[in-house]
C-alpha positions as CSV (number, residue, x, y, z in Angstrom):
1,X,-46.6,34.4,-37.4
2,X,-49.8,33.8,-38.8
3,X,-49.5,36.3,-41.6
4,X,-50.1,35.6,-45.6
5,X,-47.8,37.4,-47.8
6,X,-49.2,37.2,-51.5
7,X,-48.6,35.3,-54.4
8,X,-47.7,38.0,-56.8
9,X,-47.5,36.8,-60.7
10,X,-46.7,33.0,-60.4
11,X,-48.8,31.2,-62.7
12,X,-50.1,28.6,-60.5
13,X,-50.9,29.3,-56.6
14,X,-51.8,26.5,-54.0
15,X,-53.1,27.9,-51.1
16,X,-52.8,25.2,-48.3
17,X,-54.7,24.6,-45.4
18,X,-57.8,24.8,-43.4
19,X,-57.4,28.4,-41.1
20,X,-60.4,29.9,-43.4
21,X,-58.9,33.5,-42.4
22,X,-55.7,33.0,-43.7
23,X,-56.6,31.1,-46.8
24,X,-59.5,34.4,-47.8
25,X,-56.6,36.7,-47.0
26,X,-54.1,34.7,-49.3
27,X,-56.8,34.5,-52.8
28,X,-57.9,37.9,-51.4
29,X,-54.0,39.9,-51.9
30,X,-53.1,37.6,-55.0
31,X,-56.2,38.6,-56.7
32,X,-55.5,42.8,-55.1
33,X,-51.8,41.9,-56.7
34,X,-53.3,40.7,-60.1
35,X,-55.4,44.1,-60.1
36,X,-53.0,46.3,-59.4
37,X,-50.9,45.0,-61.9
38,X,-53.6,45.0,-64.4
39,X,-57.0,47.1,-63.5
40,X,-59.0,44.9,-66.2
41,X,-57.3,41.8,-65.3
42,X,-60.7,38.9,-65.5
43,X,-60.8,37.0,-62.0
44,X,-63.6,33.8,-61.9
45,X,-63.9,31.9,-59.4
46,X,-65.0,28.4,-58.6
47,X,-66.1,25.2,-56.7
48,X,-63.2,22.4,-57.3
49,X,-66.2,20.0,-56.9
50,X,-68.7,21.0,-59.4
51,X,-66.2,21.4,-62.8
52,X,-65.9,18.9,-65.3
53,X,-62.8,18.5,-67.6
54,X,-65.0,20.2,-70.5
55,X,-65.5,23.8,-68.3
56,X,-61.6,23.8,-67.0
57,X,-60.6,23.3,-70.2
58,X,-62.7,25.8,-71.6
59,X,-61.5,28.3,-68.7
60,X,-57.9,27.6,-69.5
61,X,-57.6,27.8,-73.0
62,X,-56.3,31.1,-74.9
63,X,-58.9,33.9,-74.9
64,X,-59.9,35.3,-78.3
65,X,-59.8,38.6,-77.0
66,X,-56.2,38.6,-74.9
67,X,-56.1,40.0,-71.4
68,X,-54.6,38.6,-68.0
69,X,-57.3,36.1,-66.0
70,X,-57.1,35.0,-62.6
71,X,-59.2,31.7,-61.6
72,X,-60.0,30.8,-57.9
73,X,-60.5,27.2,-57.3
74,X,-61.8,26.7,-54.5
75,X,-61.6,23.5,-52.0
76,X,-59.2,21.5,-54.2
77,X,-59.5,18.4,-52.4
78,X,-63.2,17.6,-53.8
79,X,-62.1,17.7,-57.4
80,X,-62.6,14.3,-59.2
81,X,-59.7,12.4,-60.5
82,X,-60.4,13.1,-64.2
83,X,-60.7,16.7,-63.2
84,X,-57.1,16.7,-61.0
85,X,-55.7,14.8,-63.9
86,X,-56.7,17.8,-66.4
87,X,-55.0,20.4,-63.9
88,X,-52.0,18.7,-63.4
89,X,-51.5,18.3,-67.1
90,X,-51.8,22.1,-67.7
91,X,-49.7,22.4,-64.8
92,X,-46.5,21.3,-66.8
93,X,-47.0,24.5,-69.3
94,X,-49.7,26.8,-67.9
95,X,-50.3,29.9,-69.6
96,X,-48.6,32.6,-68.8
97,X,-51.7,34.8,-68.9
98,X,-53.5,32.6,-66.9
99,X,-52.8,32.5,-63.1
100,X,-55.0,29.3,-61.4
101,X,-55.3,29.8,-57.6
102,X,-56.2,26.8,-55.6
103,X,-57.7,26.5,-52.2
104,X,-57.3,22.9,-50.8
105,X,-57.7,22.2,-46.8
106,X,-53.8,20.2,-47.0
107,X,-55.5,17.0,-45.1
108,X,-55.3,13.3,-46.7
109,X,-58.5,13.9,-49.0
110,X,-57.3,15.0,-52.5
111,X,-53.5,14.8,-51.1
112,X,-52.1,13.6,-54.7
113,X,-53.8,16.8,-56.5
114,X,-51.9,19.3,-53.9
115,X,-48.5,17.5,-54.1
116,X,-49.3,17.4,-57.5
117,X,-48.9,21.0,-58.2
118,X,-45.9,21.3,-55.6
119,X,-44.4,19.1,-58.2
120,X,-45.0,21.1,-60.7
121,X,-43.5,24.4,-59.1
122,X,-46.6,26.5,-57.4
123,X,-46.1,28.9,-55.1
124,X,-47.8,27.4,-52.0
125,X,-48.8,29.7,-49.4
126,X,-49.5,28.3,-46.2
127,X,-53.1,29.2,-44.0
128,X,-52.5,26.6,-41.9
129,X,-54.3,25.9,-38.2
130,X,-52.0,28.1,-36.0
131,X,-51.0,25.1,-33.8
132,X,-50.7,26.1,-30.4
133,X,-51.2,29.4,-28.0
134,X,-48.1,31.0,-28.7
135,X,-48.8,31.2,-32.6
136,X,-51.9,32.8,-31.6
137,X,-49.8,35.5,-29.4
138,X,-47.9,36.3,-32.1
139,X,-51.1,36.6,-34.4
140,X,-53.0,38.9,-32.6
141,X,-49.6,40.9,-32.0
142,X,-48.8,40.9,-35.9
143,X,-52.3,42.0,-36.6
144,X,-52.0,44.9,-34.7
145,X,-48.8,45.6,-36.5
146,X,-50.5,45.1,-39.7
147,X,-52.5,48.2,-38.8
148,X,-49.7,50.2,-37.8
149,X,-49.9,50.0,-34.0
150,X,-48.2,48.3,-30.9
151,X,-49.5,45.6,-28.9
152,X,-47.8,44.0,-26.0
153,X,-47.5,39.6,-25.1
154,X,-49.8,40.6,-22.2
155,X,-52.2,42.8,-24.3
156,X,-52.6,40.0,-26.4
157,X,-53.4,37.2,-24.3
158,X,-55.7,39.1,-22.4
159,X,-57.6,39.6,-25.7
160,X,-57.3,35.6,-26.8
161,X,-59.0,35.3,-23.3
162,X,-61.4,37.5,-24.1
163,X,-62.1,36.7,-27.2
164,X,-61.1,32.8,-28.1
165,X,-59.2,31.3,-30.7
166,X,-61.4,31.9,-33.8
167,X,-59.0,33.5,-36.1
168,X,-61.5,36.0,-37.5
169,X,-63.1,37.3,-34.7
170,X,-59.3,38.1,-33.1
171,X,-58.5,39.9,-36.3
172,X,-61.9,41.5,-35.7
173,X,-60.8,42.7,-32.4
174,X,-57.6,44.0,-33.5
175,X,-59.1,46.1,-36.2
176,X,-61.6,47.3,-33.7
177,X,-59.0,48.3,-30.9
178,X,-56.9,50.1,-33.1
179,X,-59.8,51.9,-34.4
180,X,-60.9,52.8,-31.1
181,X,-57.5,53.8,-29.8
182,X,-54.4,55.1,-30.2
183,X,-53.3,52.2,-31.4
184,X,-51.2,51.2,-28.2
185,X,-52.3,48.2,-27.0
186,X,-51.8,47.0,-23.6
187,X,-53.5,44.5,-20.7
188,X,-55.3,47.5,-19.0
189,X,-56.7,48.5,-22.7
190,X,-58.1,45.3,-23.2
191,X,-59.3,45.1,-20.1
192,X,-61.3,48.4,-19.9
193,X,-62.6,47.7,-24.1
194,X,-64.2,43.9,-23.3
195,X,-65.5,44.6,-19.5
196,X,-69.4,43.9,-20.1
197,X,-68.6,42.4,-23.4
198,X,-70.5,39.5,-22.3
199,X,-71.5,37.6,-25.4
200,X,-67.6,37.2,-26.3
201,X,-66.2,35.9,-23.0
202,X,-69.0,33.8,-22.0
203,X,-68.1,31.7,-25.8
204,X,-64.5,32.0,-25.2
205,X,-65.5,29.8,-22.1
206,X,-67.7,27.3,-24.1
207,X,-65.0,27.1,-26.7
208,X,-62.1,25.5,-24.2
209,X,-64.6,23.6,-22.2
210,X,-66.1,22.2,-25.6
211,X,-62.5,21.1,-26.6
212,X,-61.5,19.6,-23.5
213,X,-59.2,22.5,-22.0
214,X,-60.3,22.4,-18.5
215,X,-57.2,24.6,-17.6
216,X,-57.9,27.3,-20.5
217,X,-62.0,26.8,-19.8
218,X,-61.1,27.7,-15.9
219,X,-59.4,30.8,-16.7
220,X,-61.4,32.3,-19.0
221,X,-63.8,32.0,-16.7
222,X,-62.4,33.5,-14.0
223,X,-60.9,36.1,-16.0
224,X,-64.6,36.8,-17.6
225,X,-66.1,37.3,-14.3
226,X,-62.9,39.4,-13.0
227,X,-63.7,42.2,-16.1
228,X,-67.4,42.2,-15.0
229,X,-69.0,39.5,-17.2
230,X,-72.4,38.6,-16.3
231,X,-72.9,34.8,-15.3
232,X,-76.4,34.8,-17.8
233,X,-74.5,35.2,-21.0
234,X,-71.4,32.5,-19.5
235,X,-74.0,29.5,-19.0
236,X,-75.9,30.1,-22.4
237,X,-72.7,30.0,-24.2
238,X,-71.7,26.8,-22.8
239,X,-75.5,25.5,-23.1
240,X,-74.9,26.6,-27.2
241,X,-71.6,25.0,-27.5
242,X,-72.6,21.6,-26.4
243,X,-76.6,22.1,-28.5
244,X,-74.0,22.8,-31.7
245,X,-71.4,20.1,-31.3
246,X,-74.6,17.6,-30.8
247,X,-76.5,19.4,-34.3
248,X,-73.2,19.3,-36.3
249,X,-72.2,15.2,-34.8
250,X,-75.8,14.4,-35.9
251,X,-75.3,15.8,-39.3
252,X,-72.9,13.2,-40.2
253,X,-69.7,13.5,-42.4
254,X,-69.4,16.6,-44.9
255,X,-68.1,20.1,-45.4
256,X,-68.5,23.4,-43.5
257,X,-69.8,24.6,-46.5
258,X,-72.2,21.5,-47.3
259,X,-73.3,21.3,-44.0
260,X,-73.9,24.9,-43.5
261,X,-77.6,25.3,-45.5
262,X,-79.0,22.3,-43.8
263,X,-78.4,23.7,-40.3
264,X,-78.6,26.8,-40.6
265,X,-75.7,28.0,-39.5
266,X,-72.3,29.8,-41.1
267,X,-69.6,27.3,-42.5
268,X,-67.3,29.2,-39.6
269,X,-69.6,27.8,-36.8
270,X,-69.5,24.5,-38.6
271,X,-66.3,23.9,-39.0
272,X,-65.2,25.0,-35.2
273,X,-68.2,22.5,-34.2
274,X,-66.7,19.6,-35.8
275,X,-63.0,20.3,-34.2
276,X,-64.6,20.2,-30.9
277,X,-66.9,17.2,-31.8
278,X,-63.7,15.0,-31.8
279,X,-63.3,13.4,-28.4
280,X,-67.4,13.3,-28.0
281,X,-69.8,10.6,-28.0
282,X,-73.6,10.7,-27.9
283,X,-73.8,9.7,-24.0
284,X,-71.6,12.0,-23.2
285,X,-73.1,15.3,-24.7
286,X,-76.1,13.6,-23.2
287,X,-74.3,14.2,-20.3
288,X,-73.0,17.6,-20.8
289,X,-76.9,18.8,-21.7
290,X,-78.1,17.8,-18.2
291,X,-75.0,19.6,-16.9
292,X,-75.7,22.9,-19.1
293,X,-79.4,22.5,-17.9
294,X,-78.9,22.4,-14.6
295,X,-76.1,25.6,-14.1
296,X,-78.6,27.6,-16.5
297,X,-81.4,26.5,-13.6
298,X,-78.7,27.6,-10.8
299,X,-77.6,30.8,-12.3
300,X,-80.9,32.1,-13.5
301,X,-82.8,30.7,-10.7
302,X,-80.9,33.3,-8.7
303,X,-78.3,30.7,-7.0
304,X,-76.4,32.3,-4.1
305,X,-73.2,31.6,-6.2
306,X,-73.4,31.8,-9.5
307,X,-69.7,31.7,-10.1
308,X,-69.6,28.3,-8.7
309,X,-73.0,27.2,-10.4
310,X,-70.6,27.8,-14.0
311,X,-67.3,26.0,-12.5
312,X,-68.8,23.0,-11.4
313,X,-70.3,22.9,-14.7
314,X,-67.5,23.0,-16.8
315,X,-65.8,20.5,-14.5
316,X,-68.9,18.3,-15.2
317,X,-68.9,19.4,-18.7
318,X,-64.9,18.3,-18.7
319,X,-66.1,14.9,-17.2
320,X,-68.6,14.3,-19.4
321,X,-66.0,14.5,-22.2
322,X,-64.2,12.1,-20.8
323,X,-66.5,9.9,-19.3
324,X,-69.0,9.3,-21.9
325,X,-69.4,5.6,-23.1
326,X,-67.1,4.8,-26.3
């Protein structure tokens, strides 16, 4: 589960969905394929939204001097309709020395340019949102594979607790365990790697409270101050969680990738801040900052419990969620 097995020489590639890991890996291992099957192979790549019929054409026609290309389109869903109708024209007969990969996030914007191309017989590799904890089990337990080692169903949910459900910082993990052991991966492993680890469980924390998962914010919690996780790190998390839902809502609508220069921030961050945004209004991150506020006074103020300084304040973090006017 969660794995991207490359598009080796079909001539048109639609890679579909919005988990920015697996879509990298999938452009990533059909360009290594294109390589390997021709060293001098010519791989360009682009932004869907900034071509006009004149450039695509000029990229797909025949090259005067022969040789295999490989052009990466990238977000498919912002390219205009005189642009999508271009594509889906060449489409019907591409060249066969041309292999077009597209990137397109597989939501309702740009819909008719990705079924499009199903139409017309690409090779659609999914990098889908993994949808639910399991899938993200058997992630981090495939990654570990990937790399040649063994990782147990406890192994790996200890290290989704400890790390959170960004894709690329669990693969990050995985590569570092497995560099750092013998690639045998169990709870007690984890356990003894991420103890002090602080600035990874305290956002694993902010993450599920952020989203609403009072359950999943609870327990990484508690599991975070179990391993030895100081309560600092825990309340600034969750104090930077809510500050960069409220930044990103402010921003209005747009891409990661738009949005990204004008705040300052990575398209990753971005894009994880406007999942949790949904279910938040301005009165109640209003709400939330007091909350964050006051457990950073507790906890740093030398409260005589700390621990319960950061649960009562994702429980009024939770509430505020929920509470907030509509």
């Amino acid at each position: 589960m969660g794995g991207v097995t490359a598009a080796s020489a079909a001539p048109i590639v639609l890679v579909l969905g919005d988990e920015e890991l697996l879509a990298t890996r999938a452009v990533t291992e059909t360009v290594a394929a294109a390589r390997a099957a021709d060293p001098g192979v010519d791989v360009r790549e682009y932004q869907a939204g900034q071509l006009t019929v004149g450039e695509i054409d000029e990229m797909l026609s025949p090259s005067l001097f022969g040789g295999r290309r490989v052009l990466v389109l990238r977000s498919g869903q912002d390219a205009r309709k005189d642009l999508v109708a271009a594509l889906l024209a060449y489409a019907k007969h591409p060249d066969p020395e041309v292999q077009l990969v597209v990137t397109h996030l597989g939501a309702a914007k740009g819909k008719a340019f990705a079924d499009g191309l199903k139409a017309a017989g690409a090779q659609v590799v999914s990098a889908a949102k993994l949808k639910g904890h399991r899938e993200r089990v058997s992630f981090v337990r495939d990654e570990i594979r990937r790399a040649a080692g063994r990782c147990t169903d406890d192994a790996a949910e200890a290290l989704i607790a400890a790390v959170g459900n960004d894709l690329r910082e669990l693969a990050a993990a995985c590569s570092q365990l497995i560099a750092d052991t013998d690639g045998r991966i169990d709870a007690d492993t984890v356990a003894r790697y991420y103890r002090g680890r602080v600035e990874v469980s305290g956002f694993t924390v902010a993450d599920a409270t952020m989203v609403g998962d009072l359950p999943g914010a609870l327990e990484a919690l508690r599991w975070a101050l179990h391993v030895g996780v100081d309560p600092v790190p825990i309340a600034d998390a969750i104090a930077d969680g809510i500050r960069t839902v409220a930044r990103v809502a402010s921003a209005g609508r747009g891409s990661p990738y738009q949005l990204a220069s004008r705040l300052g921030m990575p398209p990753w961050k971005v894009e994880r801040a406007q999942r949790q945004a949904r279910g938040w209004t301005p009165d109640g991150l209003v709400l939330a900052m007091r909350a964050a506020a006051e457990c950073n006074a507790a906890v740093k103020g030398g409260s005589d419990d700390r621990a319960y300084a950061l649960e009562r304040a994702v429980f009024s973090v939770a509430a505020a969620r929920q509470g907030g006017t509509r």
